[in-house]
C-alpha positions as CSV (number, residue, x, y, z in Angstrom):
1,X,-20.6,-25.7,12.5
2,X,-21.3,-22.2,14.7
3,X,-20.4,-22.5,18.1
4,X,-21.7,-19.9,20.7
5,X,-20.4,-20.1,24.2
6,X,-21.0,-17.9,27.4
7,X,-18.5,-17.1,29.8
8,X,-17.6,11.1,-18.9
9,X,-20.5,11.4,-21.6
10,X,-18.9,9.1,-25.2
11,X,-18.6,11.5,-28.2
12,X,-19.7,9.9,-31.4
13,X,-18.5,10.9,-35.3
14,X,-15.1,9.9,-37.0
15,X,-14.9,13.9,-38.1
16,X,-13.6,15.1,-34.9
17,X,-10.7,16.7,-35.0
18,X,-8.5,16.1,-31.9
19,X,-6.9,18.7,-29.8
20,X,-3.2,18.9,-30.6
21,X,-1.0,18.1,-27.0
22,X,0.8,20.8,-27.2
23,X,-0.7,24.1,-29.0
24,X,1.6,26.3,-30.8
25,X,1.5,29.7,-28.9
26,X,-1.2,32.2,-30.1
27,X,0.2,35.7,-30.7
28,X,-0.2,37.2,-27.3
29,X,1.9,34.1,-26.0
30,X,5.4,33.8,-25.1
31,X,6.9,30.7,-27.1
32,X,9.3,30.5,-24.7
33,X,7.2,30.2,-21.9
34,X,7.2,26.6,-19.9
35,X,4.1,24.7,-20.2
36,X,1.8,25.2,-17.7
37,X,1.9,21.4,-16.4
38,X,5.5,21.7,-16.1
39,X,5.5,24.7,-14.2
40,X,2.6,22.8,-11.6
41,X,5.1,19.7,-11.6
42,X,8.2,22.1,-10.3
43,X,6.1,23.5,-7.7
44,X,5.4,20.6,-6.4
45,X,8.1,19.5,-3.6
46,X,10.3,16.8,-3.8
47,X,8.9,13.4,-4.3
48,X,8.1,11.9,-0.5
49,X,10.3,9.6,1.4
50,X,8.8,6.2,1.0
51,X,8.6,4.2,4.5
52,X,7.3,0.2,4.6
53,X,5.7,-2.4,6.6
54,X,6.7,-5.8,6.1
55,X,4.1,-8.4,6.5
56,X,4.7,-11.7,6.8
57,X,0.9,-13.6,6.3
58,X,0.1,-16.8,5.8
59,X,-0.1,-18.9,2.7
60,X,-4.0,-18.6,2.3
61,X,-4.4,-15.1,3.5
62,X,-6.1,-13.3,0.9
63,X,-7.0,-9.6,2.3
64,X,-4.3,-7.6,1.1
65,X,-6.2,-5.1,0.2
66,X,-7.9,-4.7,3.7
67,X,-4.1,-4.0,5.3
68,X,-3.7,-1.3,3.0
69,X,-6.9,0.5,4.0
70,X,-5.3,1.2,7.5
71,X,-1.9,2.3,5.7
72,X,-1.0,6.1,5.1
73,X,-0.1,7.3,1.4
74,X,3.4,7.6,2.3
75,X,3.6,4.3,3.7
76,X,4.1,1.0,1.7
77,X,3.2,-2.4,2.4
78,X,5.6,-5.3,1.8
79,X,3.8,-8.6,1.5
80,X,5.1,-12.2,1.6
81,X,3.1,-16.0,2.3
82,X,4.5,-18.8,4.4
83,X,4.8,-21.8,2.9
84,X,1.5,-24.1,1.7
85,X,0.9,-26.6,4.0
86,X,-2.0,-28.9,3.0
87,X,-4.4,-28.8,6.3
88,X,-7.7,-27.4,6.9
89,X,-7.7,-24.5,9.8
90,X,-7.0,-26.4,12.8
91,X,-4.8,-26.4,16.1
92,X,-2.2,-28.3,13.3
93,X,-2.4,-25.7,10.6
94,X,-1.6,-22.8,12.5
95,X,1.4,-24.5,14.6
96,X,2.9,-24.9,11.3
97,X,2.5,-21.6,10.0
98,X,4.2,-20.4,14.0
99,X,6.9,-22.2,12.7
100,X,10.1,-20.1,13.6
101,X,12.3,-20.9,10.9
102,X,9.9,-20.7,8.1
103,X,9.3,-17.0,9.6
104,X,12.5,-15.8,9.9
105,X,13.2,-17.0,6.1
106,X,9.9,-15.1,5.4
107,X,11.3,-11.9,7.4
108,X,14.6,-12.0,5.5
109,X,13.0,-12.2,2.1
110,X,11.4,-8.8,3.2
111,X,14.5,-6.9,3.9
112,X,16.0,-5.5,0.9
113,X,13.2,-2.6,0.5
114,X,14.4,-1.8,3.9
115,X,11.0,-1.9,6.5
116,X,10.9,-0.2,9.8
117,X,8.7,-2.9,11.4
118,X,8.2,-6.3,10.1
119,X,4.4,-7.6,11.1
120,X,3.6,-11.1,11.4
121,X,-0.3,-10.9,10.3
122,X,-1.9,-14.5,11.9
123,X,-3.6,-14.7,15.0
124,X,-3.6,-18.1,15.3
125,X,-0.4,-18.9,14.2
126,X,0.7,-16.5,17.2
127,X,-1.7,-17.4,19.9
128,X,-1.0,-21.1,19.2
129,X,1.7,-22.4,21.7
130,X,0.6,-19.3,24.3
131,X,2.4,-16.6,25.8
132,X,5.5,-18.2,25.5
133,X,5.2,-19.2,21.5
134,X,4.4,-15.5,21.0
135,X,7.4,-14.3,22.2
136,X,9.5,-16.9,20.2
137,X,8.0,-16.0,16.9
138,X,8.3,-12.1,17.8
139,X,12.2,-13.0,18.7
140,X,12.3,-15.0,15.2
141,X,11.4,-12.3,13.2
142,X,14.0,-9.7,15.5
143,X,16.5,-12.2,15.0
144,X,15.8,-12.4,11.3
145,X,17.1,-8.7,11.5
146,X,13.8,-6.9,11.2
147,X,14.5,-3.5,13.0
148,X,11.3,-4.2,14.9
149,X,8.6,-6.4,14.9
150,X,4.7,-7.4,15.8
151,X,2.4,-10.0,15.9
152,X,-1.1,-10.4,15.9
153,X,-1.8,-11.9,19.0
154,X,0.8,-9.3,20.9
155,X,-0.7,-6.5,19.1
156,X,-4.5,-7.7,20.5
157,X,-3.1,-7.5,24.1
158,X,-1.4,-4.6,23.8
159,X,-4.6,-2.9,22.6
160,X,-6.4,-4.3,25.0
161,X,-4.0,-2.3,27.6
162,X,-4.0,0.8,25.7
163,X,-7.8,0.5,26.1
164,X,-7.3,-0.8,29.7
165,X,-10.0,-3.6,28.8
166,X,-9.4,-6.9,30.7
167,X,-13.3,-8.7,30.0
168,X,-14.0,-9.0,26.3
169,X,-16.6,-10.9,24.0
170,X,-14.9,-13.1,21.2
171,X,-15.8,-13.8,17.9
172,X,-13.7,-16.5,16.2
173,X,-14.3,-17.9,12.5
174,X,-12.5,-21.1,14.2
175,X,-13.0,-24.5,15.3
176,X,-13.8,-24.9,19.1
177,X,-10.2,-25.8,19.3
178,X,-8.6,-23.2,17.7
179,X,-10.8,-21.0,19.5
180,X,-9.8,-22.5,23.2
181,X,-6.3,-21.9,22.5
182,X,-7.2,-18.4,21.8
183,X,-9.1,-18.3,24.8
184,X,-6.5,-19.9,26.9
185,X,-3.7,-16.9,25.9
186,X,-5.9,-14.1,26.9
187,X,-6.4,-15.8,30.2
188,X,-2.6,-15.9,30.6
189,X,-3.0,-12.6,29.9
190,X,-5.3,-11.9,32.8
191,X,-8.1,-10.9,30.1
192,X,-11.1,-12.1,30.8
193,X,-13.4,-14.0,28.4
194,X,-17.2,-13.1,29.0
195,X,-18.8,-15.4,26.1
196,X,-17.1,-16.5,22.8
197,X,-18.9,-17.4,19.0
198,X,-16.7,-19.5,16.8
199,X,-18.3,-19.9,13.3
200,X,-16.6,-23.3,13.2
201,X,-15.2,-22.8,9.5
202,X,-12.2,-25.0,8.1
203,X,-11.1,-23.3,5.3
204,X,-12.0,-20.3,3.1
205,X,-12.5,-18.2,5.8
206,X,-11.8,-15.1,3.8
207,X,-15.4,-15.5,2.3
208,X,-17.2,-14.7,5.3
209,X,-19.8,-12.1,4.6
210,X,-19.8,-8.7,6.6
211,X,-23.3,-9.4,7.5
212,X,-22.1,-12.9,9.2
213,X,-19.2,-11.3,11.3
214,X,-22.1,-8.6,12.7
215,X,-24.6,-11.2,14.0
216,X,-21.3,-13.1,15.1
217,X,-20.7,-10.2,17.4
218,X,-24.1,-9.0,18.1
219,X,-24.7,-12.5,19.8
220,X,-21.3,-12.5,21.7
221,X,-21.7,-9.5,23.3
222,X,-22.4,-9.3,26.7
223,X,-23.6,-6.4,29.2
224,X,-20.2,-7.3,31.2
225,X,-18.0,-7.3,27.9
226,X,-15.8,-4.3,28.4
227,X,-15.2,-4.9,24.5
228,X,-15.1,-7.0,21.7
229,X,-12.5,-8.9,19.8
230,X,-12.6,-10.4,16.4
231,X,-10.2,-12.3,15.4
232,X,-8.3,-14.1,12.2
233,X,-7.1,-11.8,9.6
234,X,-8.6,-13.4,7.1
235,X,-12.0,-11.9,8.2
236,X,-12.9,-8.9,6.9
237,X,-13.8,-5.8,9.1
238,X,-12.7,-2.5,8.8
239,X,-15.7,-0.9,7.2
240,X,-18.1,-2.6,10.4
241,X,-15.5,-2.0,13.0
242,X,-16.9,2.5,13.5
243,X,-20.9,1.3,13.4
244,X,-20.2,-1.7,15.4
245,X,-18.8,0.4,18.3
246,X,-21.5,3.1,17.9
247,X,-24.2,-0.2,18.2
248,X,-22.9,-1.7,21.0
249,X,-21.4,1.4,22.8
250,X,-18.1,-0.1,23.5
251,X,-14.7,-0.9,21.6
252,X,-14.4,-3.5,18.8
253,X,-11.1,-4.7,18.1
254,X,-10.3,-7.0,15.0
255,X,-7.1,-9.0,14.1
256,X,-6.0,-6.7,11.1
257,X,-6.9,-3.6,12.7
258,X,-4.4,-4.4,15.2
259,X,-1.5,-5.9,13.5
260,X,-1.8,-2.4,11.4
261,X,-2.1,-0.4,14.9
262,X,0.5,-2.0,16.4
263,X,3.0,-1.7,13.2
264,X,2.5,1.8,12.8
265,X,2.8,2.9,15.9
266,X,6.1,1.2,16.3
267,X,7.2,3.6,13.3
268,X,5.8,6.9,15.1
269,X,2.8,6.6,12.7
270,X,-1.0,6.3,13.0
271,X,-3.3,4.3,11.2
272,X,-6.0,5.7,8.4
273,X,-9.2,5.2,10.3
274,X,-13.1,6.6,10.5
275,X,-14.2,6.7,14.0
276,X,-12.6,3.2,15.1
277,X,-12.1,3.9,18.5
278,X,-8.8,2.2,19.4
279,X,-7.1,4.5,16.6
280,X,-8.6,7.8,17.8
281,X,-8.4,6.9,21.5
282,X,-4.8,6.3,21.2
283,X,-4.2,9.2,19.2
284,X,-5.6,11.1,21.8
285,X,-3.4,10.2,24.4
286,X,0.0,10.2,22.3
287,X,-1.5,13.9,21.3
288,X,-1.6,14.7,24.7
């Protein structure tokens, strides 16, 4: 239940005779010669150093694919699940997946391939307990021995201050209370929460139609909102994230966008994005 609240063309025959892979040289052709896509491959340079994001997601996350939209060629994404644990998406399911020792256990299962940053990609499951169970699980995954680490929920507020935004519209896919606790660690954040629409879903969230998360945020935005923030990674956004912003004139932020932001830029990196403002606006500033 919703909740909206206000504060090549086929060739045909079997007589076609197939080119031969490697043609004997014609007469005006030096046999010696190297092959002409061996000579492109030695021109190219040396095969790129490799660098890697861990991410540590929970058991029913199922948007892979939308992390490595945000991820540059040269950069590799190392994905592992938290254990199942057989709740729907309530204030209980994502205070087990903030358990600490189930993440650090995660985080060391990431280490051999040897990631700069090691992301821990639920907002719930970091907004959860508040302020203070934010900084645990970050501290979990640091003493896991990730060289660095994000969350979710710390990489919202920390675009929030790069945008220096403290009154936002939310858009949940959560139960009302998932959604206040949510609510309740932006306030200890001293942001601001204008008006809020939860789509009141307890499971399967990952199904949620593009078109569903725009009307979400059309009707939780509010003259006042400074921007808007989306949250869950398990809700899809990054294609609706550039004409959302250009529609309402304002930043949208969204859980994966951030958790990729935030990971990134802890490796001197920045993200692969079209027109999302909190990519380009940061840019801007590092640029300068």
């Amino acid at each position: 239940m919703r909740t909206d609240r206000t504060a090549g063309a086929p060739v045909s025959g079997g007589d076609r005779e197939e080119p031969a892979l490697h043609p004997a040289p014609g007469p005006a052709e030096d046999a010696h010669a190297a092959p002409t896509d061996v000579v492109e491959i030695s021109a190219l340079a040396e095969t790129p150093w490799q660098s890697g994001v861990g991410i540590v997601a929970p058991y029913d996350f199922a948007l892979d694919r939308e992390l490595w939209r945000w991820a540059p060629d040269d950069v590799s994404l190392y994905v592992t699940r938290l254990p199942f644990v057989p709740v729907p998406v309530t204030v209980d399911q994502a205070a087990a997946l903030s358990d600490g020792d189930d993440v650090a256990r995660a985080t060391r299962d990431l280490l051999a391939p040897e990631p700069l940053v090691v992301g821990y990609a639920c907002a719930s499951g970091s907004f959860v307990h508040g302020a203070e169970g934010r900084r645990r699980l970050h501290q979990s995954i640091l003493d896991a021995g990730a060289p660095a680490a994000v969350t979710t929920s710390g990489a919202a507020i920390q675009a929030l201050e790069a945008l220096s935004v403290r009154r936002i519209a939310v858009v949940t896919p959560y139960v009302d209370s998932v959604t206040d606790r949510l609510l309740e660690y932006l306030a200890e954040h001293g942001v601001e929460t204008a008006s809020s629409v939860g789509l009141g879903l307890l499971g399967h969230i990952w199904r949620t139609t593009y078109a569903e998360v725009v009307q979400a945020v059309r009707d939780a935005d509010r003259p006042d909102a400074e921007a808007v923030f989306i949250s869950c990674t398990n809700v899809l956004t990054y294609d609706i994230i550039a004409p959302l912003e250009r529609t309402l004139g304002k930043p949208v932020i969204a859980a994966n966008q951030v958790t990729m932001w935030a990971a990134l830029q802890a490796m001197g990196r920045r993200p692969v994005a079209h027109g999302q403002h909190l990519v380009d606006a940061t840019a801007e500033r590092t640029a300068a």
